[in-house]
C-alpha positions as CSV (number, residue, x, y, z in Angstrom):
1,X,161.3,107.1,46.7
2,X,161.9,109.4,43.8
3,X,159.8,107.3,40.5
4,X,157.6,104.3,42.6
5,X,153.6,104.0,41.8
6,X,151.6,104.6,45.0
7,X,149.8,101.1,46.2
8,X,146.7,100.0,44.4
9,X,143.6,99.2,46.3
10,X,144.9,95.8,45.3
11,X,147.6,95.5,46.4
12,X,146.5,97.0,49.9
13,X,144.5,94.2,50.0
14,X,146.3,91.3,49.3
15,X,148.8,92.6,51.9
16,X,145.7,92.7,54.6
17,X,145.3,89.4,53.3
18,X,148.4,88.3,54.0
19,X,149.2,89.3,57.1
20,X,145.5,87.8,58.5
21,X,146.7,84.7,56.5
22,X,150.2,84.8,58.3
23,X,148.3,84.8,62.2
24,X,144.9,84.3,62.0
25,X,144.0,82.8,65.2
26,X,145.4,86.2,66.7
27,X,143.9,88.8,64.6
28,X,140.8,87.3,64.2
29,X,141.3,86.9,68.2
30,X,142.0,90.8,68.5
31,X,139.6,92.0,65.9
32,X,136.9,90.5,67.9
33,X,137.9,91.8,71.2
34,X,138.3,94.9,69.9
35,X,134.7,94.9,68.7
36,X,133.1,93.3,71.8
37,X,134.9,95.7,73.9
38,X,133.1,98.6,72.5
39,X,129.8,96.7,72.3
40,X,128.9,94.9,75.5
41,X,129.6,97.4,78.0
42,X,127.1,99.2,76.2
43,X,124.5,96.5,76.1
44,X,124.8,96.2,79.5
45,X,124.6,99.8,80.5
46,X,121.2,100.0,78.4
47,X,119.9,97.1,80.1
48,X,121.0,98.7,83.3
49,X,119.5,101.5,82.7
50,X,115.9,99.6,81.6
51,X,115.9,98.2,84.8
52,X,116.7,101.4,87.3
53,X,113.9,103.1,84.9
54,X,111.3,100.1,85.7
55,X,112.6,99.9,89.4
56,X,112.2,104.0,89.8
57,X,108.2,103.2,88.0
58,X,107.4,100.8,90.4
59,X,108.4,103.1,93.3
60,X,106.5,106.0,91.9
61,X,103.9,103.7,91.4
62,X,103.7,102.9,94.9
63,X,103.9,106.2,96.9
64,X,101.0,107.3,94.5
65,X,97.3,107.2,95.7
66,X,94.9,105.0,93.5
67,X,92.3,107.5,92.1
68,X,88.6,105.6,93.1
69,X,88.0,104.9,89.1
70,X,90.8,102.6,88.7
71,X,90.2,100.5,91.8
72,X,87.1,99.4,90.1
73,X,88.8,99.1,86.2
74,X,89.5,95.6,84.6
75,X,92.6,94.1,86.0
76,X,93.2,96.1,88.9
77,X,94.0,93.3,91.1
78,X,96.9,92.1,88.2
79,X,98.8,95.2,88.6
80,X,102.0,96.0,90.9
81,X,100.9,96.0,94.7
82,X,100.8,99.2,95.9
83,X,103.0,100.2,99.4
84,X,100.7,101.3,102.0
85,X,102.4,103.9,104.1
86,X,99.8,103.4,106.6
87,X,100.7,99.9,106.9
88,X,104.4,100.5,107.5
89,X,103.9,103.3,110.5
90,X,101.1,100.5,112.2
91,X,104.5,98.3,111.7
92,X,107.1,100.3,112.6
93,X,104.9,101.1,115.7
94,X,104.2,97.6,116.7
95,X,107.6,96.6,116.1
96,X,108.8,99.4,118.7
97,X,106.5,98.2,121.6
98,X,107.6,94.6,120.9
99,X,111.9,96.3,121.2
100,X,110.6,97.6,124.4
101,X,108.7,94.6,125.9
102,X,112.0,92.7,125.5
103,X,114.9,95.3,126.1
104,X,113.2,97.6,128.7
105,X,111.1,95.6,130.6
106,X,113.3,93.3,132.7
107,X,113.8,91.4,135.7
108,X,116.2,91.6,138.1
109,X,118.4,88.5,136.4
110,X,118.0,90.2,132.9
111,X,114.8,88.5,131.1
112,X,112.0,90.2,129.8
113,X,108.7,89.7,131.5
114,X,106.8,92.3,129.0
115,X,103.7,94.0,129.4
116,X,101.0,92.9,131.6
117,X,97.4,92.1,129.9
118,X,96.5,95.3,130.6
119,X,98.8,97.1,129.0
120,X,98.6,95.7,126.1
121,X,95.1,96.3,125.9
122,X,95.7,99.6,126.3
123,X,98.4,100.4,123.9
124,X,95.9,98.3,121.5
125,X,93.3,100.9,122.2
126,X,95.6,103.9,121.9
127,X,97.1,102.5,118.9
128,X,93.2,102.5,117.2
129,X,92.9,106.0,117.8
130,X,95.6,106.8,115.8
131,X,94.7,105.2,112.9
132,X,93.6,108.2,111.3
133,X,97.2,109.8,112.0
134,X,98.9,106.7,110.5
135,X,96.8,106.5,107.4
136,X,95.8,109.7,106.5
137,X,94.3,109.7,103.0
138,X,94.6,106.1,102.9
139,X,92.4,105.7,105.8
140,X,88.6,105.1,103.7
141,X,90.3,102.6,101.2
142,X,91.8,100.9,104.4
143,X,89.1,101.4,106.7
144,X,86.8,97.9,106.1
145,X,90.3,95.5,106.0
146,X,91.3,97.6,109.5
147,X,88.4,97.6,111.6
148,X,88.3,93.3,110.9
149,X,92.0,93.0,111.4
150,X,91.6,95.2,114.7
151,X,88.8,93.6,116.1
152,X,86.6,97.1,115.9
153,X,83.5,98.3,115.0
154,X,83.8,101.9,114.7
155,X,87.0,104.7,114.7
156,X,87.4,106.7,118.2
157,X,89.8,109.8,118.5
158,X,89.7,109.4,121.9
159,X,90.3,106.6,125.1
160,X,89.6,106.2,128.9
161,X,91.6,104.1,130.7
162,X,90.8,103.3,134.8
163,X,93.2,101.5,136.4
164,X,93.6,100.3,140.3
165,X,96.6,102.2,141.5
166,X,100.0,100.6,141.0
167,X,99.1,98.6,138.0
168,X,101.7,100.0,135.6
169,X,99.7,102.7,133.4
170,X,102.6,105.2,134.1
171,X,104.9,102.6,131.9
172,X,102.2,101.7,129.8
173,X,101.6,105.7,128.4
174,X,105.7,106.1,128.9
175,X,106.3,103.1,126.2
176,X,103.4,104.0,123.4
177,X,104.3,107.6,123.7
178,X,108.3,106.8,123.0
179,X,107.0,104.1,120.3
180,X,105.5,106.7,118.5
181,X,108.1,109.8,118.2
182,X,110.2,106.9,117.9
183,X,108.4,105.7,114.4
184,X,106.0,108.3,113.1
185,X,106.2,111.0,110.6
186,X,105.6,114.4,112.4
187,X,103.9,114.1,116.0
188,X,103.8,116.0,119.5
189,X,102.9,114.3,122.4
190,X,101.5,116.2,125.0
191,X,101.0,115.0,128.7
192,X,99.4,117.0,131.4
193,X,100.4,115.3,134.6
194,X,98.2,116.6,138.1
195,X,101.8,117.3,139.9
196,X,105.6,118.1,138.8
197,X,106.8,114.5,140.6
198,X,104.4,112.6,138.3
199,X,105.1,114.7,135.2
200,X,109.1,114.5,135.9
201,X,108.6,110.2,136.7
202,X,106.7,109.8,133.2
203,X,109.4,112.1,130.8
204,X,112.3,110.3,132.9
205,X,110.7,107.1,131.6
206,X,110.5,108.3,128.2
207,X,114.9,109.1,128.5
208,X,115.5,105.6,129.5
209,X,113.3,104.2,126.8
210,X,114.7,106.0,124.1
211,X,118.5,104.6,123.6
212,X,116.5,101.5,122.9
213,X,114.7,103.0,119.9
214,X,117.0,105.2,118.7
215,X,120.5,103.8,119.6
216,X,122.6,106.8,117.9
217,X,122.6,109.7,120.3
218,X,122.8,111.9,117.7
219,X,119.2,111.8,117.2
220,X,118.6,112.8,119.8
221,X,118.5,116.9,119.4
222,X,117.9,117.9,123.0
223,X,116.6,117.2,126.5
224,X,115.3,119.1,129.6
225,X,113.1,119.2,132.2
226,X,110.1,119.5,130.1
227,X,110.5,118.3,126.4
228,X,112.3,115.2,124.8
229,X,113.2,116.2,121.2
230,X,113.9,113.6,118.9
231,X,114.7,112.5,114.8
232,X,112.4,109.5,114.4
233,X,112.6,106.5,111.7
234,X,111.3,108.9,108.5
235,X,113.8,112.2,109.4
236,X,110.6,114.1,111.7
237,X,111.8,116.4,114.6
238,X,109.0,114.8,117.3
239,X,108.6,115.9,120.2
240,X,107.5,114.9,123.8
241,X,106.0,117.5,126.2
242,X,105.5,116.9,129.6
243,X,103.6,118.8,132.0
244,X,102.4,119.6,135.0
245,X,98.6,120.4,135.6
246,X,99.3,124.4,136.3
247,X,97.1,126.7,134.5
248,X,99.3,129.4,134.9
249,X,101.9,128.2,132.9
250,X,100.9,126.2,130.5
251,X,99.2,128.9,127.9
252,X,101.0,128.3,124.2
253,X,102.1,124.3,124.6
254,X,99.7,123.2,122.1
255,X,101.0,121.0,118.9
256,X,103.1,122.2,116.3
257,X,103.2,119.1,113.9
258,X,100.9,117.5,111.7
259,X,99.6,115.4,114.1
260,X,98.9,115.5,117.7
261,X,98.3,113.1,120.8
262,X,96.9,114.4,124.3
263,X,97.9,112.3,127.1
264,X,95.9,113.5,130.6
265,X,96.7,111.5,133.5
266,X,94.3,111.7,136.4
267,X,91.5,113.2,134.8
268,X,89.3,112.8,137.6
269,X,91.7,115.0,139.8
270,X,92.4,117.5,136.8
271,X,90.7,121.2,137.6
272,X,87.5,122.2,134.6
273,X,89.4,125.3,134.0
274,X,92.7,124.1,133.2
275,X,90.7,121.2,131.1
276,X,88.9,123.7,129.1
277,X,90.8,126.9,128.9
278,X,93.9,124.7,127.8
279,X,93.2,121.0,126.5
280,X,89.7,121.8,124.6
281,X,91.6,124.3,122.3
282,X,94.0,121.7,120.7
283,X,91.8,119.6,120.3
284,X,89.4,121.4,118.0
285,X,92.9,121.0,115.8
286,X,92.9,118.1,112.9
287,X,94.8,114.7,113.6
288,X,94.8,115.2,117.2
289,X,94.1,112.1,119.4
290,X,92.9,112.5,123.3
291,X,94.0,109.9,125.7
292,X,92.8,110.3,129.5
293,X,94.1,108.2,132.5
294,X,92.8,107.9,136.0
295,X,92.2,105.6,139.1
296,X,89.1,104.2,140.6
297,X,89.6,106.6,143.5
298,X,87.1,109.7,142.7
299,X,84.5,109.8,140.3
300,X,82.8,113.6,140.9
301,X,84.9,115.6,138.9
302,X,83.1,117.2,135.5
303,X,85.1,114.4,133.6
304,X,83.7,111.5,135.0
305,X,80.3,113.4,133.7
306,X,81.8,113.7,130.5
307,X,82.8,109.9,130.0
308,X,79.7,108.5,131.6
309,X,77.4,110.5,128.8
310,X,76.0,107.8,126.1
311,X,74.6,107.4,122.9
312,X,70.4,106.5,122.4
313,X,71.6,103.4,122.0
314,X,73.5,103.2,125.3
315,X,77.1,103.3,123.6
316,X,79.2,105.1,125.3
317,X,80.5,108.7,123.5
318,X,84.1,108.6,124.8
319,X,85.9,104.7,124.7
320,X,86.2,103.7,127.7
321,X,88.1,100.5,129.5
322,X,88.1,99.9,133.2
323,X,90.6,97.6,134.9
324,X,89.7,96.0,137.9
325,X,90.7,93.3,139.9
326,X,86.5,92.2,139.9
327,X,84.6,91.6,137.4
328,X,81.2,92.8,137.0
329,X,79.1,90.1,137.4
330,X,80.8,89.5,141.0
331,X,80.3,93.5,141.6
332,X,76.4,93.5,140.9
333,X,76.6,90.2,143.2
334,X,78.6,91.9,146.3
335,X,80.8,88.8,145.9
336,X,84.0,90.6,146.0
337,X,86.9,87.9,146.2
338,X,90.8,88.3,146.5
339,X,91.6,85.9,143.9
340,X,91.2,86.9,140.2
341,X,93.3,86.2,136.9
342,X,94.2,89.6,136.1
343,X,95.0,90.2,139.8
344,X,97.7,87.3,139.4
345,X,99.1,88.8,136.0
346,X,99.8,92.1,138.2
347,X,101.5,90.8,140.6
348,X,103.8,88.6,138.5
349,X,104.3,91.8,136.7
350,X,105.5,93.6,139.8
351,X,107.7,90.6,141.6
352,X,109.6,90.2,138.3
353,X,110.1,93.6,137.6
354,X,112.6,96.3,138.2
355,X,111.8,99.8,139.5
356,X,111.3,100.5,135.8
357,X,108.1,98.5,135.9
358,X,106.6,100.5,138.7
359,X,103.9,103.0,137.7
């Protein structure tokens, strides 16, 4: 209107006044709303955000080695555990064997009978061999607390097993070599049977071993006569290569990973040449891991040589286990009896067990 005073700046407030006079519980109501609305999301978010940052610390924190000057600093021991990586693969292996002992190895009314002494003894063996692979740089700060934990004195890349025929050592390399494509980080496994049947029984044991593990079949990237390619736990493309014993053929199968595992079965029957003109090469390779497997049947070969030879102290160079159904003391005796333990153990193995359990 034409001749009216704009409002003072008192009289602006005395109508503010009035009108939060008029309803104060609902302004003051609204005002405060309005101003917590702006402010606690915000709080929130910054403590939100603290807490990812401290999380995303401690998980650097942990996949980072521990340079040797600040294991020995004043309050190591008070600061945030470090993950072991080598721990977790032991684990994750371990665990696998256990899935198979009580989804693969069944009777014929569905229970699980698991592995026989034996095999476990074995896959224990084969399982210290690879301690190197599992641990990597972690291995010296790991190596004391290992060999007590294990039961072992010193680290061995490589393992002998002699079985008695029909004792299961087929199954027994079948389930630690699906264990570990199964679990570990970048592997080939590598098995040179003496024959096409015996190389064709031990990868069709791997196949039906597998869905276990790995129960999404898109894992699994492909299959054939020779090779079993599969994702494992961490994201790897492992591998399992079986063969059989022909020199001819067999030139180029090395590893291709990081790490490597030789499986011979029947040593004792396996030809020099094919051992040395094909085997001996990958293993000169780092992170490789030699397994050999025979029966008590012959003994003249160049590798019964080879795992006979000793230390000066009498320690054998190569680890070696024999399973027999006598004992020794009874063999330097000539008291060979019928009834043993581990002869009992077998045979409830085998009277349990399906025709996966044959081997």
């Amino acid at each position: 209107m034409l001749g009216t005073r704009p409002p003072t700046a008192t009289a602006i407030g005395a109508a503010s006044r009035s009108r939060r006079s008029a309803a104060p519980h609902e302004g003051a109501e609204e005002g405060r709303y309005t101003r917590l609305r702006h402010y606690v999301p915000t709080r929130r978010l910054k403590e939100w955000g603290r807490i990812q940052v401290d999380k995303e610390k401690v998980r650097r924190a942990s996949m980072l080695p521990v340079p040797m000057w600040e294991r020995y600093a004043p309050g190591y021991a008070d600061r945030v555990p470090r993950v072991c990586r080598g721990d977790q693969r032991l684990g994750d292996l371990v665990d696998a064997l256990s899935v198979l002992d009580q989804k693969y190895l069944l009777d014929e009314n569905g229970r699980s009978t698991g592995r026989s002494a034996w095999q476990k003894e074995m896959n224990d063996e084969c399982i210290n061999a690879c301690l190197g692979q599992m641990y990597g740089e972690e291995l010296h700060a790991n190596l004391p607390r290992l060999m007590r934990e294990r039961g072992i004195s010193e680290l061995r890349t490589d393992v002998l097993g002699l079985w008695p025929r029909r004792t299961g050592k087929t199954v027994s390399t079948s389930m630690f070599a699906t264990a570990v494509v199964a679990t570990q980080p970048g592997v080939d496994v590598l098995i040179y049977s003496t024959g096409e049947r015996a190389s064709k029984s031990l990868l069709d044991n791997c196949i039906d071993m597998i869905p276990h593990l790995i129960p999404d079949p898109r894992r699994v990237k492909y299959c054939n006569q020779e090779v079993l390619a599969v994702y494992s736990k961490t994201g790897h493309l492992n591998k399992i290569k079986s063969y059989p014993a022909s020199g001819n053929k067999l030139r180029g199968t090395g590893n291709k990973e990081i790490s490597g595992i030789v499986i011979c079965e029947e040593i004792f029957f396996m030809d020099i040449k094919l051992f040395f003109s094909i085997i001996a090469p990958i293993l000169v390779k780092k992170n490789v891991v030699l397994i050999m497997l025979s029966s008590h049947e012959s003994k003249l070969n160049f590798a019964a040589k080879m795992c006979q030879a000793c230390y000066p102290d009498g320690t054998r160079i190569i680890r070696t286990l024999e399973f027999d159904f006598v004992c020794d003391d009874c063999k330097m005796n000539g008291k060979f009896v019928v009834f043993s333990p581990s002869l009992v153990d077998i045979y409830t193995w085998h009277r349990k067990g399906s025709k996966s359990n044959d081997g």
